[in-house]
GUNUPA-22407 format. One line per 5 residues: for each residue x, y, z of C-alpha. Coordinates in pm, 1 decimal. Example, Ala and Ser with C-alpha at 12.3 -4.5 7.8 and 13.67 -1.06 7.14 Angstrom:
// GUNUPA-22407
1230.0:-450.0:780.0; 1367.0:-106.0:714.0
END
This chain:
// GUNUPA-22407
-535.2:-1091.0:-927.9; -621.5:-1141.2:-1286.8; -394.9:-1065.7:-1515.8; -561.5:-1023.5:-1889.4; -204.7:-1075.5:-2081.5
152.3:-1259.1:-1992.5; 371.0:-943.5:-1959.3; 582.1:-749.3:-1658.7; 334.5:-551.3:-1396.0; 425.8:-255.6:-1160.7
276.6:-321.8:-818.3; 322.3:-3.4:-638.5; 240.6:-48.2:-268.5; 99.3:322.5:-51.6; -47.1:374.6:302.5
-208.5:673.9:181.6; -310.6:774.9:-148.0; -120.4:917.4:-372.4; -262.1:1263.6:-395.6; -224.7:1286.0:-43.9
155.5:1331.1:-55.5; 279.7:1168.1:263.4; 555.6:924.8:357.6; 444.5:582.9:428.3; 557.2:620.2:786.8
356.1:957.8:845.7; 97.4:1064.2:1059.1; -134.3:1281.6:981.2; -324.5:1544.0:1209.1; -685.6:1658.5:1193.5
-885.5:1526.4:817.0; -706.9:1425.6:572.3; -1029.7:1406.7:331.3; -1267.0:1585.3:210.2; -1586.8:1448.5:311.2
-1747.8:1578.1:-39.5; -2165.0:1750.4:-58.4; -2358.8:1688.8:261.6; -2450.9:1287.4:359.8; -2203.0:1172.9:115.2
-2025.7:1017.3:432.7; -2247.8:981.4:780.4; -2113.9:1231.4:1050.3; -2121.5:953.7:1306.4; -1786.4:825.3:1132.8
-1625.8:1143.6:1018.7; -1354.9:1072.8:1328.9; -1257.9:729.9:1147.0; -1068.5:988.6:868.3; -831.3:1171.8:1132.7
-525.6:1168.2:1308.8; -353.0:898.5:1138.3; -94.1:741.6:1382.7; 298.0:717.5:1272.6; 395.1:368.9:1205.8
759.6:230.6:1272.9; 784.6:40.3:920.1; 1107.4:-41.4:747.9; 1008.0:-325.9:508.6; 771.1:-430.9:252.1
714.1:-738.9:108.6; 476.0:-865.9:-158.3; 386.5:-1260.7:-220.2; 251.5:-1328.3:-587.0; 181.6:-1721.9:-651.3
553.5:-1829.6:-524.6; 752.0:-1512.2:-591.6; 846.6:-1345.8:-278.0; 1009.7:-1002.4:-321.3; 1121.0:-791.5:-47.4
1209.0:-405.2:-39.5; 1320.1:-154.3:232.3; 1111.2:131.6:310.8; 1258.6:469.4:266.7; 1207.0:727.4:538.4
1049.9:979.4:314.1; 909.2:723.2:47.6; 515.4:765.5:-12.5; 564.1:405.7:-166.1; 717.7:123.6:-304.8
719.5:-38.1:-629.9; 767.9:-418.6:-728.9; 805.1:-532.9:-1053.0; 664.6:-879.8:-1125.6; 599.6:-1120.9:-1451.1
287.0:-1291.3:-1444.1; 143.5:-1532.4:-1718.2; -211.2:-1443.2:-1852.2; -476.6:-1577.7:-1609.7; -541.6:-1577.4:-1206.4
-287.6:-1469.3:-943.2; -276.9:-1512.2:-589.9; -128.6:-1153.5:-422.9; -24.4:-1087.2:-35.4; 167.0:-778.8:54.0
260.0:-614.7:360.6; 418.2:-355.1:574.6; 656.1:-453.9:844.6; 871.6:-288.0:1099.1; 1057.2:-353.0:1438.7
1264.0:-567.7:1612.4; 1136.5:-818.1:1788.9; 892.0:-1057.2:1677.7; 611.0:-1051.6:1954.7; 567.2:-704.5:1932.7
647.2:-589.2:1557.3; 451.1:-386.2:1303.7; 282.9:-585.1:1041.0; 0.3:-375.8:876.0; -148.1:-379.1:492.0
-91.0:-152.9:268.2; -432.6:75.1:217.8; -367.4:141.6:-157.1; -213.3:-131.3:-413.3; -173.9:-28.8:-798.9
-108.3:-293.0:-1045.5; -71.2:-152.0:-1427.2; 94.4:-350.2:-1732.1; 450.4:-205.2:-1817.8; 503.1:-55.2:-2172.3
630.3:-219.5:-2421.8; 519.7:-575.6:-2249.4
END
């Protein structure tokens, strides 16, 4: 992550995008996206874009350089939103979804769709 200017960031976390309008925990049935004019996205993989599974997620957590901030995930949320500072210059991010109860067998997945914008007035 580069960050051009010292200042506060949003990092808004989403399994889906935005204009999609589902919960983070959502499934979805059939296509959920346009495939757009004819060979803009080979047939063969069209069935990689359906029938998105529900997750069991409650938690989301996002690692910049040694900050560690943790959120929960609302049932109906479509995503969550961190607010970091970061100095001008290179940044190393992590952030994940988690869910569960048990170690061996819970849900850790990435989020899909991370948005990082400058606050105003920073």
């Amino acid at each position: 992550l580069l960050a051009e200017q010292d200042g506060r960031y949003s990092v808004v976390l989403r399994r889906w995008p935005e204009e999609a309008g589902h919960g983070m925990v959502d499934g979805i049935q059939g296509f959920d996206v346009d495939p757009g004019p004819k060979g803009l996205i080979d047939t063969s993989v069209l069935s990689w874009y359906r029938d998105g599974k529900a997750v069991d997620v409650y938690g989301a957590a996002l690692k910049v350089d040694e900050q560690n901030l943790y959120a929960d995930i609302e049932a109906d949320a479509g995503e969550v939103t961190f607010v970091v500072d970061l100095k001008e210059g290179m940044h190393t991010l992590r952030a994940w979804f988690s869910g569960g109860t048990d170690v061996r067998t819970a849900t850790v997945m990435a989020p899909y769709y991370v948005t990082i914008k400058r606050m105003a007035g920073d």
